[in-house]
DODREN-186135 format. One line per field, with one value per residue (C-alpha): x, y, z; residue in one letter. Coordinates in nm, 3 decimals. Example, Ala and Ser with C-alpha at 12.3 -4.5 7.8 and 13.67 -1.06 7.14 Angstrom:
<lozas>
c1 = c(1.230/1.367)
c2 = c(-0.450/-0.106)
c3 = c(0.780/0.714)
aa = c(A/S)
</lozas>
This chain:
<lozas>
c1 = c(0.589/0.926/1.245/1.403/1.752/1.915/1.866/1.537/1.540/1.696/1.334/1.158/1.285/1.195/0.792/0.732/0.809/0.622/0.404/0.070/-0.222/-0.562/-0.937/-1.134/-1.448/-1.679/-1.943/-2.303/-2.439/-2.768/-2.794/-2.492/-2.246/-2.017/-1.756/-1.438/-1.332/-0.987/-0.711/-0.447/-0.591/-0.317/-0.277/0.021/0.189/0.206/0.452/0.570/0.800/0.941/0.857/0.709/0.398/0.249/0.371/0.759/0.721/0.851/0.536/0.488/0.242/0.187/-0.069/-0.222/-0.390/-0.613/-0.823/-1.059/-0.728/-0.591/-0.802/-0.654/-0.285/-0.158/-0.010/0.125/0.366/0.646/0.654/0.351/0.298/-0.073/-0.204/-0.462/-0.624/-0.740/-1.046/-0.936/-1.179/-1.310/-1.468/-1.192/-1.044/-0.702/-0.399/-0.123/0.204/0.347/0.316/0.566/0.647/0.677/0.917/0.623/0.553/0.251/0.206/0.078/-0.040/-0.296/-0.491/-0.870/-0.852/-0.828/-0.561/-0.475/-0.322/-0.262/-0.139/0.116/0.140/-0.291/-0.342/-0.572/-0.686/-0.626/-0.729/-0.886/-0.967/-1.066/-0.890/-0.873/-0.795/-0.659/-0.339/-0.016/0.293/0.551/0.523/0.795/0.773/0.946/1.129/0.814/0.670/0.413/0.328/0.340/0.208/0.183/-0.047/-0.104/-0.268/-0.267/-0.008/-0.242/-0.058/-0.146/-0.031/-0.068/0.030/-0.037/0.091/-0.232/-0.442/-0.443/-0.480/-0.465/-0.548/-0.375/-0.536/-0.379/-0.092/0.100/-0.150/-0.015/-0.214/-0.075/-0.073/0.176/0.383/0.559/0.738/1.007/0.908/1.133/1.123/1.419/1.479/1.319/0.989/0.961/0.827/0.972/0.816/0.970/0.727/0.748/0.741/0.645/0.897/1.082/0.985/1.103/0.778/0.854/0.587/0.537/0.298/0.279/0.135/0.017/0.217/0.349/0.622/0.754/1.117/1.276/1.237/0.980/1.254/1.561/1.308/1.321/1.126/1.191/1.095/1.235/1.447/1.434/1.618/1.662/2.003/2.105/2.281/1.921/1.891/1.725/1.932/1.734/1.768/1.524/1.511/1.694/1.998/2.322/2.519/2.216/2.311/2.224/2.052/2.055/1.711/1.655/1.433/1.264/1.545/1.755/2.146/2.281/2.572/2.865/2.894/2.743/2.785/2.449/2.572/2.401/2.077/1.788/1.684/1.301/1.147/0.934/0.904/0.691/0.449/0.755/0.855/1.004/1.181/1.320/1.518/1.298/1.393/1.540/1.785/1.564/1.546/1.237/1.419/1.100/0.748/0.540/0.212/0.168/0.253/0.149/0.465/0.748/1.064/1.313/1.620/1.747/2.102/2.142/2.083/2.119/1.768/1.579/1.179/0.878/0.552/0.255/-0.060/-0.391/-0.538/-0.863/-0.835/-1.016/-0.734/-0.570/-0.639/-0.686/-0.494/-0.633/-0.687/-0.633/-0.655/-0.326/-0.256/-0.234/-0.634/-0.571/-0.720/-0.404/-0.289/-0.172/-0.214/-0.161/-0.061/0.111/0.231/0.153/0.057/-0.285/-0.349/-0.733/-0.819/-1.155/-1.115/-0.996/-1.153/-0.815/-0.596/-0.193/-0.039/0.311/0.553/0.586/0.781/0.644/0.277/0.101/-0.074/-0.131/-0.146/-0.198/-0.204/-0.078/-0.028/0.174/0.290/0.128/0.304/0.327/0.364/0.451/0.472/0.731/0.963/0.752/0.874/0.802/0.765/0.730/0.622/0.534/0.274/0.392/0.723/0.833/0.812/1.155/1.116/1.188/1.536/1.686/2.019/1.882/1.773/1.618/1.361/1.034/0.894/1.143/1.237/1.331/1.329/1.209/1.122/1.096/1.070/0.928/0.691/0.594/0.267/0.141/-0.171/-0.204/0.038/-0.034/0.084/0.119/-0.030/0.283/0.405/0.678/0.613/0.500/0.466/0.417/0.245/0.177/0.228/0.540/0.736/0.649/0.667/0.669/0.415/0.417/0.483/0.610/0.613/0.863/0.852/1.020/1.134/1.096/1.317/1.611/1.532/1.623/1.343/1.320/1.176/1.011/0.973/0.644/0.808/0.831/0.498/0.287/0.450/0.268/0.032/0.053/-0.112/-0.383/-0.464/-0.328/-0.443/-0.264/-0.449/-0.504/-0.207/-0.001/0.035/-0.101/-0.349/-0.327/-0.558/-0.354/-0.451/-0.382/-0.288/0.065/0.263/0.119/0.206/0.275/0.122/-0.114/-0.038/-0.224/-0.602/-0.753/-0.678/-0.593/-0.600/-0.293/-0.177/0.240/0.392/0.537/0.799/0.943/0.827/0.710/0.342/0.155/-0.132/-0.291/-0.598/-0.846/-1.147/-1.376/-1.343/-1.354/-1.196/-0.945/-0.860/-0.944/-0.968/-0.941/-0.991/-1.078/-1.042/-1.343/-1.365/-1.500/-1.183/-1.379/-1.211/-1.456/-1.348/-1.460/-1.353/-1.334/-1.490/-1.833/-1.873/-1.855/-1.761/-1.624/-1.370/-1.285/-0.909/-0.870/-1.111/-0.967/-1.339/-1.574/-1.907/-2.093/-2.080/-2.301/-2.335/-2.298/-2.342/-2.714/-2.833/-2.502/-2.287/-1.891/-1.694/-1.542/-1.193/-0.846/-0.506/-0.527/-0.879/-0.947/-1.317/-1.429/-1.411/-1.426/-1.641/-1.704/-1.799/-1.698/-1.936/-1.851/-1.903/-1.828/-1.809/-1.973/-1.962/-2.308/-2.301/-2.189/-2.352/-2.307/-2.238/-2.370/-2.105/-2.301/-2.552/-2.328/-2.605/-2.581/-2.761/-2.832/-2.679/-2.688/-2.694/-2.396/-2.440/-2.097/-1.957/-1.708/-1.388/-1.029/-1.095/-1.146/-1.134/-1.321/-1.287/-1.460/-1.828/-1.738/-1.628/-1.386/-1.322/-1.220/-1.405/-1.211/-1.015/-1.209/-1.267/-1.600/-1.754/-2.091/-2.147/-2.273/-2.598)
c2 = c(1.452/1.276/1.286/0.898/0.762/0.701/0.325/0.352/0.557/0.191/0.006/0.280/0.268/-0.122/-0.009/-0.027/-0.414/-0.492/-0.797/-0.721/-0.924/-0.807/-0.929/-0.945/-0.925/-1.025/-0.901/-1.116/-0.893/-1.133/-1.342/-1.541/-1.283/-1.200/-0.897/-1.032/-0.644/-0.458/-0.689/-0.398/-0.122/0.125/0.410/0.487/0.845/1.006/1.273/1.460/1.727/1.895/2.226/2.526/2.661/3.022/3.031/2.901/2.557/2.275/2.085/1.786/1.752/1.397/1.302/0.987/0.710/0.406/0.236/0.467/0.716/1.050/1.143/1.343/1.562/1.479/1.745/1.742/1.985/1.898/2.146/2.104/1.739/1.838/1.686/1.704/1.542/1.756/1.582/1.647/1.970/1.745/1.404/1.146/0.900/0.919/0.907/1.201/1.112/1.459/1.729/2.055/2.250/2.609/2.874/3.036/2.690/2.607/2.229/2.139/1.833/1.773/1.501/1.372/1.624/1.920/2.153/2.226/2.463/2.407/2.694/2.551/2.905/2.878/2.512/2.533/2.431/2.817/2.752/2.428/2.411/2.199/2.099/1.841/1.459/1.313/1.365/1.584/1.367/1.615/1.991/2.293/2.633/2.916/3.210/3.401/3.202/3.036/2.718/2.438/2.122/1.860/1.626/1.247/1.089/1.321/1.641/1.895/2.150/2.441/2.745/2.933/3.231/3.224/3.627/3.728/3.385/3.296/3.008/2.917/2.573/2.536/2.192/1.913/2.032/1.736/1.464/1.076/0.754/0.632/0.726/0.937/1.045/1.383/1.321/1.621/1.959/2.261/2.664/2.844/3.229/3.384/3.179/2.914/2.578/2.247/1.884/1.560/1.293/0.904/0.578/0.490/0.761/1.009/1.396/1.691/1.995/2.386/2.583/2.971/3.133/3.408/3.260/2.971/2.754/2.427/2.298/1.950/1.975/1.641/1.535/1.224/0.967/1.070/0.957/0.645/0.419/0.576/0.897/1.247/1.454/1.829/2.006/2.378/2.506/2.810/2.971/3.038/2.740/2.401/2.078/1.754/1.466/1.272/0.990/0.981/0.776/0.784/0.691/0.919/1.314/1.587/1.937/2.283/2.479/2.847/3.102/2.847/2.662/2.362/2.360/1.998/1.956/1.729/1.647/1.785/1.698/1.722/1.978/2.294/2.226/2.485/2.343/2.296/2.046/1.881/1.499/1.215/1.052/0.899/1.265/1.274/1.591/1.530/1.875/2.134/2.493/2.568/2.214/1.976/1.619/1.448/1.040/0.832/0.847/0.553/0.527/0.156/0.276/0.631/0.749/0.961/1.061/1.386/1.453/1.748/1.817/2.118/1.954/1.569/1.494/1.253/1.406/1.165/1.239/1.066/1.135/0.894/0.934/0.774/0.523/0.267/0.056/-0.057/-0.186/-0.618/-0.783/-1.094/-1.400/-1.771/-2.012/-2.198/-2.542/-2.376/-2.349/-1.932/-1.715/-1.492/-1.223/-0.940/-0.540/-0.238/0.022/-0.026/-0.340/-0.623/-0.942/-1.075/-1.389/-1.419/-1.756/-1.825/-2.094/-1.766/-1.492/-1.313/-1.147/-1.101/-0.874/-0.840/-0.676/-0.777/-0.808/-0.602/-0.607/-0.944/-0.903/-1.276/-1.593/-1.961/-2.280/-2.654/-2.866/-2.755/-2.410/-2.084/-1.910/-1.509/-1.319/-0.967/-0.580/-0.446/-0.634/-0.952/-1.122/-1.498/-1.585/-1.929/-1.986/-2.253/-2.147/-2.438/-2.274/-1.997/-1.693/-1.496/-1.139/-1.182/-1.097/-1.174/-1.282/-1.517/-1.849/-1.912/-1.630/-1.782/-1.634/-1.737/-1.504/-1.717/-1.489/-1.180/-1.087/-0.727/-0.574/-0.880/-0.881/-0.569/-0.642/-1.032/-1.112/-1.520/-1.751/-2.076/-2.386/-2.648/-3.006/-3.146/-3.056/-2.911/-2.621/-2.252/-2.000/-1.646/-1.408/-1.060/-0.717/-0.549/-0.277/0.061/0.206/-0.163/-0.290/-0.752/-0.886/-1.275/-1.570/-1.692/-2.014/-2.169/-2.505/-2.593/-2.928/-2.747/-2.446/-2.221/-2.022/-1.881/-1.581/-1.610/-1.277/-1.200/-1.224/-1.555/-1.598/-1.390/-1.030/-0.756/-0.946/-1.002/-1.317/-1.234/-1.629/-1.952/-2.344/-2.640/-2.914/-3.286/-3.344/-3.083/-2.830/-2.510/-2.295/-1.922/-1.611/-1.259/-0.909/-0.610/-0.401/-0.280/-0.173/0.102/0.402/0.154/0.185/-0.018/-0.193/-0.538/-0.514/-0.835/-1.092/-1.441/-1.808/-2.021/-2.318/-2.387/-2.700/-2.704/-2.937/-2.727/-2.372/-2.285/-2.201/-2.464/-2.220/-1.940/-1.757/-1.476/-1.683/-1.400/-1.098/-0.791/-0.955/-0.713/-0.981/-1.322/-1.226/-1.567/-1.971/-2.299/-2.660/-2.839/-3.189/-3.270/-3.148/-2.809/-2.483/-2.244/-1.828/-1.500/-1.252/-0.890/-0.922/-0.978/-1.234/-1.656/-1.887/-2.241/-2.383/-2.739/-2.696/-3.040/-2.883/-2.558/-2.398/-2.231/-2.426/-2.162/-1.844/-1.574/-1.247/-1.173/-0.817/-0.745/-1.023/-1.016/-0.754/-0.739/-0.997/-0.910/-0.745/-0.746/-0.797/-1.177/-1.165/-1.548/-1.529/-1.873/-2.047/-2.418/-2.539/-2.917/-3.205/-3.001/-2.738/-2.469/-2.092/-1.751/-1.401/-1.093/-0.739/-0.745/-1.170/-1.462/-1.698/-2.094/-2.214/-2.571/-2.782/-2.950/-2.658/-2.355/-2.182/-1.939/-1.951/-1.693/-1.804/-1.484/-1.166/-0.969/-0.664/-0.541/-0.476/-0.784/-0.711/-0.950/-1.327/-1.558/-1.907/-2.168/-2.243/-2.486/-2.419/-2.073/-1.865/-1.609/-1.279/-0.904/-0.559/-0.268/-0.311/-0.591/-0.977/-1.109/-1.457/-1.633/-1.957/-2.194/-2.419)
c3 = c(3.170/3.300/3.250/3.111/3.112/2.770/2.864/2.859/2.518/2.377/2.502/2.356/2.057/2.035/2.087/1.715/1.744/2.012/2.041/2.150/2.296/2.392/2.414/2.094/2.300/2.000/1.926/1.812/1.508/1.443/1.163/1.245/1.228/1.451/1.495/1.633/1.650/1.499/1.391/1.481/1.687/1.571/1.331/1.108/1.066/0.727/0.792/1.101/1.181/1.519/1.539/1.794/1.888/1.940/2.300/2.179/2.301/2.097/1.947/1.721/1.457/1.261/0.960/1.152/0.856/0.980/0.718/0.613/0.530/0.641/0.951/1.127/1.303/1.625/1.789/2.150/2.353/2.451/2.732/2.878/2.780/2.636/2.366/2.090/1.787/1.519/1.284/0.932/0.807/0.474/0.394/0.456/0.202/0.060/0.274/0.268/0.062/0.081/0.324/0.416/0.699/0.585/0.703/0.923/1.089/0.874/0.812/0.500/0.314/0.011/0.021/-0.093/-0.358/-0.086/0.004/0.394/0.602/0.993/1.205/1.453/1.627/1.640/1.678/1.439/1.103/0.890/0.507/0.295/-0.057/-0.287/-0.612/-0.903/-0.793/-0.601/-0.346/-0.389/-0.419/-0.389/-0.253/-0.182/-0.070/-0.288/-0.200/-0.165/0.090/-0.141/-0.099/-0.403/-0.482/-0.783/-0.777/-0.844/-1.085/-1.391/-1.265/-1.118/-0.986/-0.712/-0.477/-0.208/-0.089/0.296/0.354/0.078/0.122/-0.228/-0.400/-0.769/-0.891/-1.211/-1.241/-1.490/-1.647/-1.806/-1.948/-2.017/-2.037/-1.720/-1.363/-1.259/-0.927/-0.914/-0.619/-0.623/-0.637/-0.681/-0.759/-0.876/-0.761/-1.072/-0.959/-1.211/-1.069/-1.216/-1.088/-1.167/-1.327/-1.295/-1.320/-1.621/-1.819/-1.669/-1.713/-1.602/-1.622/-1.590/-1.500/-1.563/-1.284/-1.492/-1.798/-1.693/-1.961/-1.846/-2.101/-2.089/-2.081/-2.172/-2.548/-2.566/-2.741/-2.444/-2.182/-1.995/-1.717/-1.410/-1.230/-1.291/-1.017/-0.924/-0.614/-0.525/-0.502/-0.294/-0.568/-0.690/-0.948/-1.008/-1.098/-1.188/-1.367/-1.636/-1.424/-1.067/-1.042/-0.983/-1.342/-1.520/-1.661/-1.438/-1.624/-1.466/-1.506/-1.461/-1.564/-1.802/-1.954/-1.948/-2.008/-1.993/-1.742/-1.861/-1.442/-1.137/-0.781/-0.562/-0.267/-0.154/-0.162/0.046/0.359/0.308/0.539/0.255/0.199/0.102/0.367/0.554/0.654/0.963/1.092/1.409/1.509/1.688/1.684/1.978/1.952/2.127/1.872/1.880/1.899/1.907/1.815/1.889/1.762/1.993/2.312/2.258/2.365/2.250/2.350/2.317/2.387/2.543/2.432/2.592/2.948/2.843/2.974/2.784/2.753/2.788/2.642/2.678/2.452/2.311/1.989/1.818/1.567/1.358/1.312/1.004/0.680/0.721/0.376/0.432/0.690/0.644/0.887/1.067/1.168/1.487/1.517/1.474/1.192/1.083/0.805/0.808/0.820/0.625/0.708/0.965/0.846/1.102/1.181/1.307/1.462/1.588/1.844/1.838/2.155/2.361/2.205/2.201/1.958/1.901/1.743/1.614/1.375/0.988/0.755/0.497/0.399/0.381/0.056/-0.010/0.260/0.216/0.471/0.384/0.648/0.941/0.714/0.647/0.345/0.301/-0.063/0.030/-0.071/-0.161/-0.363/-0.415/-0.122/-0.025/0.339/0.528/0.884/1.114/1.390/1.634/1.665/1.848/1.651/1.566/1.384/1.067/0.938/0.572/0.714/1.024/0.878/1.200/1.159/1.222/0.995/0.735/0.422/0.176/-0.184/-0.329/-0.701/-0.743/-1.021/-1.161/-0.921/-0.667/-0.537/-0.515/-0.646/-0.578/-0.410/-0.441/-0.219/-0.499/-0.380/-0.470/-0.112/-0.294/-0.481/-0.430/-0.678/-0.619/-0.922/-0.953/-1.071/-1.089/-1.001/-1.038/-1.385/-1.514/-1.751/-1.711/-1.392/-1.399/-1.165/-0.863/-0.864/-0.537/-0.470/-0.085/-0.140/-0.243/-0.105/-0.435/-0.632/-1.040/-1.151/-1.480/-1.669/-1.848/-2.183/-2.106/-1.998/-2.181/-2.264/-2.142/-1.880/-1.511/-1.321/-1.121/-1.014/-1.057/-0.996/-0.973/-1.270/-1.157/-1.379/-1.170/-1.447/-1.334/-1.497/-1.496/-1.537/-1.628/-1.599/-1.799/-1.516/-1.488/-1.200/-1.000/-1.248/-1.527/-1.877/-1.979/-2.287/-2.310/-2.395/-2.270/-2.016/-2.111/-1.940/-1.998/-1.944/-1.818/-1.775/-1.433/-1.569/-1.805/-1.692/-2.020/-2.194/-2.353/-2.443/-2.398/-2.525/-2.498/-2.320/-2.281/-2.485/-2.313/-1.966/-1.796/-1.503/-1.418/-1.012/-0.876/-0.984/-0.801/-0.910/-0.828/-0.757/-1.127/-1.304/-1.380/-1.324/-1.171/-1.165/-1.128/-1.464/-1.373/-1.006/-1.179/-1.415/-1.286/-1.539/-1.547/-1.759/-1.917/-1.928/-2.166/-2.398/-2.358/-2.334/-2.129/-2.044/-1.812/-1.756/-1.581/-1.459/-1.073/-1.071/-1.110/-0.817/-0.608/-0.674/-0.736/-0.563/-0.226/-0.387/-0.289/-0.381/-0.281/-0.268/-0.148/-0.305/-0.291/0.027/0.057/0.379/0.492/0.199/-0.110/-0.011/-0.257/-0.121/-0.256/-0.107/-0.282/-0.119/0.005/0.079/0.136/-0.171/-0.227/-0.575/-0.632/-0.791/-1.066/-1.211/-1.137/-0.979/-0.706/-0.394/-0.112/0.229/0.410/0.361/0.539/0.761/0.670/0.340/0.273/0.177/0.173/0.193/0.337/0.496/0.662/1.013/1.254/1.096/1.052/0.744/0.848/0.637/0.682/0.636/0.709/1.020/1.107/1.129/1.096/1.081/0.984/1.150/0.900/1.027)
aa = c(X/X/X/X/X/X/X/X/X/X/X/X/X/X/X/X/X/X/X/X/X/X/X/X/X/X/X/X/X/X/X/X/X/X/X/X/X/X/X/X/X/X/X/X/X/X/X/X/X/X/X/X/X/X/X/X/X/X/X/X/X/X/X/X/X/X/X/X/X/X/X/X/X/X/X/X/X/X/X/X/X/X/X/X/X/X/X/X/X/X/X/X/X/X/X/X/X/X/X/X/X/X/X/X/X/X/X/X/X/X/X/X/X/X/X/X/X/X/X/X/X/X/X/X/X/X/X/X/X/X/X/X/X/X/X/X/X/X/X/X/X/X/X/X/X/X/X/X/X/X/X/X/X/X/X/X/X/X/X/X/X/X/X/X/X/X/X/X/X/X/X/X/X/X/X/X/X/X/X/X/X/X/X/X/X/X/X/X/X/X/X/X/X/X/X/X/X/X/X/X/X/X/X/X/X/X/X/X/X/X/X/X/X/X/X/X/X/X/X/X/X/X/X/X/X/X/X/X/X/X/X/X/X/X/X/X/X/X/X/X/X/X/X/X/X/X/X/X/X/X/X/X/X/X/X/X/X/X/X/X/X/X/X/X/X/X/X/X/X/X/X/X/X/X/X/X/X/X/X/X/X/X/X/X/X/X/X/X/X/X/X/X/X/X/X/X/X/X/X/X/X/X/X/X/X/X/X/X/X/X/X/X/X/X/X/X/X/X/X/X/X/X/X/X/X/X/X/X/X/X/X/X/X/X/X/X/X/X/X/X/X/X/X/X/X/X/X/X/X/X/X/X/X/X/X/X/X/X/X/X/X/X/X/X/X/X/X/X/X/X/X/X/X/X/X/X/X/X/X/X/X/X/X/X/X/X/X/X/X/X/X/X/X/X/X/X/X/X/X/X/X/X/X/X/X/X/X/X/X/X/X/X/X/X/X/X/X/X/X/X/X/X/X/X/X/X/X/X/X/X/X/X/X/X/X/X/X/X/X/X/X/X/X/X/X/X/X/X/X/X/X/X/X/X/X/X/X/X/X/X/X/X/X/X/X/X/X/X/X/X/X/X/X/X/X/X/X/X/X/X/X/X/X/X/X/X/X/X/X/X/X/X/X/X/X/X/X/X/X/X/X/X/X/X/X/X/X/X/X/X/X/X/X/X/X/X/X/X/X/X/X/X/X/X/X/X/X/X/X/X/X/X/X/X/X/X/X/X/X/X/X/X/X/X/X/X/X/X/X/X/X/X/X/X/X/X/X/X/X/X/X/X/X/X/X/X/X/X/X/X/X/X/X/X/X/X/X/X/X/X/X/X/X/X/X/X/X/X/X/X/X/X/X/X/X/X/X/X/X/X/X/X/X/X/X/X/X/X/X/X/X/X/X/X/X/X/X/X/X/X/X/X/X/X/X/X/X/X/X/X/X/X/X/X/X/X/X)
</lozas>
């Protein structure tokens, strides 16, 4: 441990932005595979708070996520410097999105369909149980000391009393046909429990501990899209609102009931340190702030106020990296996408064997080369991204038209989370597609022009109501053809029954046709234009088919599942892969399979040692995609 100038505090606090390069060192796994090891070797925090241990020394403790999910808390002393990883005490899967830091210095999260308790004051793990699915969005502590959560997808809801060691899983309380966050959580001084619910339509639940009874407490035609608010008062009550926002009505609730509020101005609320997984309490008992935690250069600093000293704290942690998005290959002779979470760039040389590593601008859910550009469709807000690789890279920023890479648009709530982007062969044209926001049922299209440098949003009612695009083409005749899904926005309703292919005249932006191809299709995961004039897709991750789009009909289809398995499956998935003379390939979970171009059939090419997840591109003999954290090749012979 040293002490640090407030100068250096500034260069600290840049870490998180850092550009990173480092050996891939890959690895030959037989068979013509090779491991080109973890895109970004770092893990992302899900909540942390400043607190203090048994023997009164200020301590952190962070959730840390890589790909495989919550894994495990940080914790280091600030005193000592000391630090420590703690293995979470259940299987590991889901990440944390809510945790608490009780009044006895208890951290809490629930996650993976368990419950957790860890002792700052022990260092140590004190109580896990396991509950209904899946993860607790939003959790509080009441004026008992008991500890409360509410639960994503369907509302379970749970306590615990850490003086007794109780713990009562209420399970689902509040059932809808659509996914839903809770993320506020509140418990007014006669100890009834009230959770907001969202996205899809607001609600407002009050809970009785004592009989169980959880009552609904906004009628069903005053609700609207959006996500209901609840906060505790110190004058012993709970204020909320049907759906958070400014202009909306506020409600007071106590003991049970509701009494509308003709105005009410949010003040007074309890201090309980109690957020979603971007938590980050900062102020440690005794006055010390904890300024910077960086997960890259496993460092953090603190601030002393009471002597001006600036702390410096070293500590390592484990980690399998994060989540890869996707990987297509640049003009610069590079194999690059990007990360989640955290959210960063990748760019793999196979000449050098090396990776870098930078900062990005959101999460790369969808990536595309022409020419001399690689083109990014991002999460959140739909955003559109254009870089060159030969230039010098400048951090992204919405205001610097210089940024390399360059944000041009975004389309949220239109679209949330890309699907597709495709690079039109016009040279001139890219169009972005997707699901919307949350709550939102039919995501549309951004169309973007890069002549004039201006973009339109098309909403879905002007597509096809209801649906979202999952994958687009561009025709010979430069029309595109599209394939929706039936999935809404995360938490959305769905409200469309089958997917449909349609046709839009690029011209005019409008729908020429559209039609149910193959009943019971949810999504049409991704299509290719093949050299004939044929379309050839994938239909729910398991079914190929090829389609004549002037006679509007499908001429083959088959089933992939029982010989291949799913698809590989992503959010811009990037299943078929075109290699050298129209050679026509196509990733499965368990393979990588070539489909000839005039019988449709499906042929083994290898068998993969990993499972094969986000697609995929062709590179130099190779074909490049991700698993995990990880980038892995097969060298084609």
């Amino acid at each position: 441990m040293e002490m640090a100038t407030p100068g250096i505090l500034a260069v600290a606090a840049l870490l998180t932005m850092a550009c990173i390069r480092f050996e891939a060192n890959s690895k030959d796994l037989g068979g013509g595979f090779s491991d080109h090891g973890v895109a970004t070797p770092i893990s992302n925090h899900r909540g942390t708070v400043a607190t203090v241990d048994g023997d009164g020394h200020s301590t952190v403790l962070s959730w840390l996520m890589d790909h495989r999910g919550g894994y495990a808390l940080l914790e280091f002393d600030v005193e000592t410097g000391e630090s420590a990883v703690h293995p979470m005490p259940f299987p590991v899967f889901d990440s944390p999105f809510a945790s608490i830091l009780s009044s006895r210095h208890r951290f809490y999260t629930h996650v993976n369909s368990h419950f957790c308790e860890f002792d700052a004051q022990k260092g140590e793990f004190t109580f896990v149980a396991e509950t209904v699915p899946m993860m607790a969005m939003g959790m509080t502590e009441d004026d008992d000391g008991v500890i409360w959560a509410a639960s994503y997808p369907d509302s379970g809801l749970m306590s615990y009393d850490p003086e007794t060691g109780e713990f009562n899983d209420y399970g689902h309380v509040y059932e809808q046909n659509w996914r839903q966050y809770q993320r506020t959580v509140a418990a007014d001084e006669t100890g009834w429990v009230y959770f907001g619910v969202g996205n899809t339509r607001g609600q407002i639940i009050a809970f009785n501990r004592e009989t169980r009874e959880a009552i609904p407490m906004i009628p069903d035609d005053e609700r609207a899209q959006g996500t209901g608010y609840v906060y505790r008062n110190l004058d012993g009550k709970v204020y909320g609102q049907a759906v958070q926002g400014a202009a909306n009505p506020w409600f007071e609730f106590y003991g049970g009931k509701m009494t509308a509020l003709a105005n009410h101005e949010q003040a007074d609320e309890k201090p309980i340190i109690t957020g979603s997984q971007g938590l980050f309490h900062t102020i440690f008992p005794d006055g010390k702030e904890l300024v910077e935690l960086d997960l890259i250069g496993r460092v953090a600093w603190i601030d002393d106020p009471r002597t001006g000293d600036s702390i410096e704290i070293t500590f390592d942690y484990e980690t399998e990296g994060a989540h890869l998005m996707g990987v297509a290959a640049a003009s610069d002779g590079t194999l690059c996408g990007g990360t989640a979470f955290p959210m960063r760039f990748f760019s793999y040389n196979p000449a050098t064997d090396a990776w870098v590593n930078r900062e990005a601008h959101g999460q790369w859910n969808t990536v595309a080369a022409q020419g001399e550009k690689f083109f990014v469709g991002g999460y959140g807000h739909g955003f559109l991204l254009e870089w060159t690789p030969a230039n010098e890279w400048v951090r992204t920023d919405k205001e610097n038209p210089d940024s390399n890479p360059r944000y041009w648009m975004e389309s949220a709530p239109t679209i949330n989370r890309p699907h597709d982007l495709l690079v039109h062969p016009d040279g001139r044209t890219v169009i972005l597609a997707g699901t919307p926001g949350y709550g939102y049922t039919g995501g549309g299209l951004l169309i973007w022009d890069r002549q004039t440098e201006t973009g339109q949003i098309i909403e879905h009612t002007d597509l096809i109501p209801l649906h979202s695009t999952q994958s687009l083409i561009a025709l010979p005749d430069g029309n595109i053809l599209g394939g929706t899904t039936v999935a809404p926005g995360t938490g959305g309703e769905q409200l469309a029954e089958q997917a449909e292919l349609y046709l839009m005249d690029l011209e005019t932006r409008t729908i020429q046709w559209h039609e149910v191809m193959m009943p019971g299709v949810s999504a049409y995961s991704d299509l290719r234009l093949l050299p004939s004039g044929m379309v050839i897709g994938v239909a729910d991750w398991k079914t190929l088919f090829v389609f004549d789009p002037e006679q509007r009909t499908i001429i083959h289809q088959q089933d992939l599942e029982e010989r291949w398995g799913r698809t590989n499956i992503q959010q811009g998935p990037r299943i078929f892969v075109w290699g050298e003379d129209d050679e026509l390939f196509m990733l499965t979970e368990n393979a990588i399979t070539r489909v000839d171009l005039d019988s449709y059939e499906v042929s083994l090419v290898a068998e993969s040692p990993v499972e094969i997840g986000p697609g995929g591109d062709y590179y130099d003999g190779r074909i490049y995609f991700g698993s995990g954290s990880h980038l892995y090749s097969y060298q084609l012979s």
